[in-house]
C-alpha positions in Angstrom: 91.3 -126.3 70.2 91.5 -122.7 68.9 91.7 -121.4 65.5 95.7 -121.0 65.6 96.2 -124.9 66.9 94.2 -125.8 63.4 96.2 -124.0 61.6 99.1 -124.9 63.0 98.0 -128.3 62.7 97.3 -128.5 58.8 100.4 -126.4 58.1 102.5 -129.1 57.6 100.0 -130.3 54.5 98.9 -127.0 53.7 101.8 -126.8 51.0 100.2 -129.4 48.9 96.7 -129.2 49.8 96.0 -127.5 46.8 97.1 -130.0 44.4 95.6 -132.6 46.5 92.2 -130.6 46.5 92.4 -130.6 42.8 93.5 -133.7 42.1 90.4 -134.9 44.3 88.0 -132.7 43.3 88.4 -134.0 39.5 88.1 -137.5 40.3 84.8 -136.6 42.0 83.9 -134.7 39.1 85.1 -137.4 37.1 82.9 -139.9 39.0 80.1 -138.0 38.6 80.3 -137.7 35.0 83.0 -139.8 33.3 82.7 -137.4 30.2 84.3 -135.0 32.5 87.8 -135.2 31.1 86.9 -135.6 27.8 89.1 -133.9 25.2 86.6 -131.2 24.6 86.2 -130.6 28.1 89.4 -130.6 28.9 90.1 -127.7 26.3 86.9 -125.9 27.2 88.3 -126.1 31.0 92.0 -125.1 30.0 90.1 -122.0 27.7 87.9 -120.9 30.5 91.1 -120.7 32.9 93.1 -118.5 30.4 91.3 -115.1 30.8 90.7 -115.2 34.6 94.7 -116.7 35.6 95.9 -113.3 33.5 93.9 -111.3 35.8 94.3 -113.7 38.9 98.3 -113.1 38.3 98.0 -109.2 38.0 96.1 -108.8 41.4 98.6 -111.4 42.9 101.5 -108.7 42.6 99.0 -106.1 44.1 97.6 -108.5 47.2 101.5 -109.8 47.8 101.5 -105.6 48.6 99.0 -106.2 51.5 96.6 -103.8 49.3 93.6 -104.8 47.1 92.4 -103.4 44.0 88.9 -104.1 43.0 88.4 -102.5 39.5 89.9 -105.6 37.9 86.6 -106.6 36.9 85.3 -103.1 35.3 88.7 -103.1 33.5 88.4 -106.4 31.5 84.8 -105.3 31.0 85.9 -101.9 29.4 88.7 -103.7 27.6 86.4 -106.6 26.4 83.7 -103.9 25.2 86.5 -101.9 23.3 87.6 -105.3 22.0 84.1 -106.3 20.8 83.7 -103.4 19.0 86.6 -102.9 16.6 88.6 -105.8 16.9 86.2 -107.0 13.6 87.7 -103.3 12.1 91.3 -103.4 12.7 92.5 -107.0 13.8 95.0 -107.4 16.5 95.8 -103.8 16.4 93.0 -103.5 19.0 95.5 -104.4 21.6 97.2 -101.1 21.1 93.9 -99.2 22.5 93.2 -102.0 25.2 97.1 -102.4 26.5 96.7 -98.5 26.7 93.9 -98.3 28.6 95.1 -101.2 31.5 98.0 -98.5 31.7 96.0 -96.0 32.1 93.6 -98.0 34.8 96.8 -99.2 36.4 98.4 -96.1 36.7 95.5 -93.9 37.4 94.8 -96.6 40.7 98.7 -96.8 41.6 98.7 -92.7 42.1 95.3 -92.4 43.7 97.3 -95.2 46.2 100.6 -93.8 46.6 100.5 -90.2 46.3 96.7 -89.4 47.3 97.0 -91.8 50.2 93.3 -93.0 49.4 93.5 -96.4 50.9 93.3 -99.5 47.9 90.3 -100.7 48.9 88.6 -97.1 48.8 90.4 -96.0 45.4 90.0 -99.2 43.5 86.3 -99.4 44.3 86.0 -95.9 43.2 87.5 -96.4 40.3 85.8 -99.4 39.5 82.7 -98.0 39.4 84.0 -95.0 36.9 85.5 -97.6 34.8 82.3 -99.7 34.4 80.4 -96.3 33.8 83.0 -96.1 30.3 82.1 -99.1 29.4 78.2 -98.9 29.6 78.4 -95.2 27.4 81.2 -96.9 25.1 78.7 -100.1 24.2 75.0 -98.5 25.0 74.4 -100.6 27.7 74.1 -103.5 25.2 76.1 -106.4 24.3 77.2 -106.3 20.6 78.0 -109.4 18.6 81.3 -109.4 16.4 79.7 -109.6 12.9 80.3 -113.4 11.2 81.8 -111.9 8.2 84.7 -110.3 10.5 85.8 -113.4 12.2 88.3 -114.1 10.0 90.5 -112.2 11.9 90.0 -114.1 15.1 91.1 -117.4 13.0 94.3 -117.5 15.0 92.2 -118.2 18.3 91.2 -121.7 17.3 95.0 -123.0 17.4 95.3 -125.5 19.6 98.3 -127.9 20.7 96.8 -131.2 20.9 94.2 -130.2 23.8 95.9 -127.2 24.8 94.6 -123.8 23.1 96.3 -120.7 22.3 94.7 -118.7 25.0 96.2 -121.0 27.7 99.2 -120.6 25.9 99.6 -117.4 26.1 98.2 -117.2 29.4 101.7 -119.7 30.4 103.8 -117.8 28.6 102.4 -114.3 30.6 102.8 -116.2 33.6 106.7 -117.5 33.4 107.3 -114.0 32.3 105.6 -112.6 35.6 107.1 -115.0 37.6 110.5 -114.2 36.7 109.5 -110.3 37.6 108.3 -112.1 41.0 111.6 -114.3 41.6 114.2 -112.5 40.0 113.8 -109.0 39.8 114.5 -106.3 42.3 111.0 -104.7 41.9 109.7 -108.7 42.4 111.8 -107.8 45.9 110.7 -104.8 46.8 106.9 -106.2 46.2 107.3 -109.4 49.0 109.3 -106.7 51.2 106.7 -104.1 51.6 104.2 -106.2 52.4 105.9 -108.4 54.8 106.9 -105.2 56.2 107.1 -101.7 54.9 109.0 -99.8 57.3 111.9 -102.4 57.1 111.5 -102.2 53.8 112.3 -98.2 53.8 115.0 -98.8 55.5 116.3 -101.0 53.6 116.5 -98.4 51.1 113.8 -100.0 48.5 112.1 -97.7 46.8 108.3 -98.8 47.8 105.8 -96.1 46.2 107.0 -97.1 42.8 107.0 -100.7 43.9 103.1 -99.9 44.5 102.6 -98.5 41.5 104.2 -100.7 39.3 101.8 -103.5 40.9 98.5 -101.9 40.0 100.6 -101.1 36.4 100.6 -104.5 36.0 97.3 -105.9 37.5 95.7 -103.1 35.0 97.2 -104.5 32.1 96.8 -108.3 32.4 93.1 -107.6 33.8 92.7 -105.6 30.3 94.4 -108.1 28.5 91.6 -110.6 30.5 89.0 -108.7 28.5 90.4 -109.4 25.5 90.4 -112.6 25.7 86.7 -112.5 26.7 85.5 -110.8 23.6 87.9 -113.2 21.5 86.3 -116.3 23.1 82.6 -115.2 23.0 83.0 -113.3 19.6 81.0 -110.4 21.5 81.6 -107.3 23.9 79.8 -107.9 27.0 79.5 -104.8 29.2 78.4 -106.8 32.2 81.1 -109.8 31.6 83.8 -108.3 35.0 80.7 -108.1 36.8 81.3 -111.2 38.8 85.1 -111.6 38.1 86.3 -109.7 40.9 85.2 -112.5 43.6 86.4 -115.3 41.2 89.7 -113.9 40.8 90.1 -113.3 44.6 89.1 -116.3 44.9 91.0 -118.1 43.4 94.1 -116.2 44.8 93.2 -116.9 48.1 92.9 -120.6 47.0 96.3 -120.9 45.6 97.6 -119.9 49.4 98.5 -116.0 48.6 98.0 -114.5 52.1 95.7 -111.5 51.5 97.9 -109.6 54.5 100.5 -109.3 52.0 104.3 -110.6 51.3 103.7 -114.7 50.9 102.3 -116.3 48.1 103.4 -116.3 44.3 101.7 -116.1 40.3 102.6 -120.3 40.4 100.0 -120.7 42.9 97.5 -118.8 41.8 97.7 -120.9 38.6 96.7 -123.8 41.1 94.1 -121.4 42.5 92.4 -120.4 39.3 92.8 -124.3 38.3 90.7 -124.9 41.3 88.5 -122.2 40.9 87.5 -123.4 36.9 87.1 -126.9 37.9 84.6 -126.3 40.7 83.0 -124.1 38.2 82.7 -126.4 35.4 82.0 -129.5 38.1 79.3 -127.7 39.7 77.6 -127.4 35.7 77.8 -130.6 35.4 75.8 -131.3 38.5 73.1 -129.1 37.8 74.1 -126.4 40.4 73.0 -122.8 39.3 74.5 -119.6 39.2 73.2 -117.8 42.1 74.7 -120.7 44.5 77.6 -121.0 42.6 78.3 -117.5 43.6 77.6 -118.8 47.8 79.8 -121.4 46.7 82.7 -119.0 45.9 81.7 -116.6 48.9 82.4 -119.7 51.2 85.7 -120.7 49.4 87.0 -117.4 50.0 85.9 -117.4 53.5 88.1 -120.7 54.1 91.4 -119.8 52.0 91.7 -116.9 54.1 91.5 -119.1 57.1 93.3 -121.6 55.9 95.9 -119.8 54.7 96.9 -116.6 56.1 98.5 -116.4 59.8 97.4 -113.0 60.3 94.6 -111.2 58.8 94.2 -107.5 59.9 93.5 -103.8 59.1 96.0 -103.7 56.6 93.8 -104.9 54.3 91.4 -102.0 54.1 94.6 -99.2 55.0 97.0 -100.1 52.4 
């Protein structure tokens, strides 16, 4: 049996197997250790899965492209470092300086993209690496601690809706909004079209460099908006804290079925993806597992979405 007769095979199931994969995987978990879905836990879990799904939904619209951007990571790291540092200063107006910088990131990767021609891969790494040098001369190189007396200003971050808190809140609230941009807009359109196929696409009239750049607009900003949340959450600015984002957030991508060829897939499932992605991540600390195999853990569930998942994986990846 080749590899296309096992695809073709679990394709029928492969619609729900995410669900199914979480709804097993947490009564494992919750085997393991019944304090697994305690109420604490279960807020801890829904916190931890805030930050990561706004990023996981911004590189969505850029991998539904058939591109990649890997700078998410050094973005919410700038962002969380810029949020560390003055959010204690001047409150929620720190968003002004971090939405303006995802714009910037966004926009500075879209037109390296679409009018340099740099392939995705080649500009986002790039710029990745220019965007975590920012942040190490913006914070020293050292993680700073939002002073105690200042976090009266982050009071708003411990609401919570029975078990639900605000980040996951907002996080929903990004994602329906996204999701309609996805579903029911014409640049939502012109997103699955070029990369299910550009050249129909062009000839269809949609107007596909802005489509481009309006995706890595938006996976700039929700990535920055990601490091927001980070700084809010551990009342700190961590310039190291994208460092190992970028392979959880494509992994989890890949896990919620979003065909890294482009032009199938959707933000809904990558909220099952992320889901998935928190949950191993919080079962595997509650089995003892440590970081560094976590990390082969993730490696190997990326290597297995893709499989699973995508018909056709090819050079588009690395010339888009």
């Amino acid at each position: 049996m080749n590899t296309n007769d096992l695809k073709n095979k679990f394709g029928s199931v492969n619609k729900y197997l995410n669900i199914v994969s979480l709804i097993v995987l947490i009564i494992v978990f919750l085997f393991l250790n019944p304090n697994f879905l305690a109420m604490n836990n279960i807020t801890n879990i829904l916190t931890d899965t805030a930050p990561l799904l706004l990023m996981a939904i911004g590189i969505t619209f850029v991998l539904l492209l058939g591109s990649i951007d890997l700078s998410t990571g050094s973005i919410c790291t700038c962002t969380c470092v810029i949020t560390g540092l003055y959010i204690g200063d001047y409150g929620l107006m720190v968003l002004i300086p971090v939405v303006a910088f995802g714009l910037f990131a966004g926009l500075v990767n879209g037109l390296v993209f679409t009018k340099l021609k740099v392939p995705s891969f080649i500009a986002t790494l790039c710029t990745s690496a220019i965007f975590k040098c920012f942040a190490l001369i913006l914070s020293g190189g050292r993680p700073k601690g939002i002073p105690i007396k200042q976090w009266g200003v982050l009071a708003w971050s411990k609401f919570k809706l029975g078990v639900i808190p605000i980040y996951f809140i907002i996080a929903i609230i990004i994602l329906l909004i996204c999701y309609f941009i996805e579903k029911r807009t014409v640049l939502g359109r012109s997103i699955f079209a070029c990369g299910a196929n550009e050249p129909a696409a062009k000839m269809m009239g949609l107007k596909i460099e802005k489509a481009k750049l309006y995706a890595f607009v938006i996976c700039g900003v929700l990535s920055a908006l990601s490091g927001f949340f980070y700084a809010v959450k551990l009342r700190s600015s961590l310039p190291a804290i994208g460092d190992p984002l970028g392979l959880l957030c494509i992994a989890a991508v890949a896990l919620g079925g979003t065909s890294l060829a482009g032009g199938s897939g959707s933000v809904l499932k990558s909220l099952i993806g992320v889901l998935l992605v928190i949950v191993i991540q919080s079962g595997l600390n509650v089995i003892g597992v440590g970081a560094f195999w976590q990390q082969i853990v993730f490696g190997s569930l990326v290597i297995i979405a893709i499989f699973m998942s995508s018909d056709k994986i090819n050079t588009d990846i690395i010339v888009k």
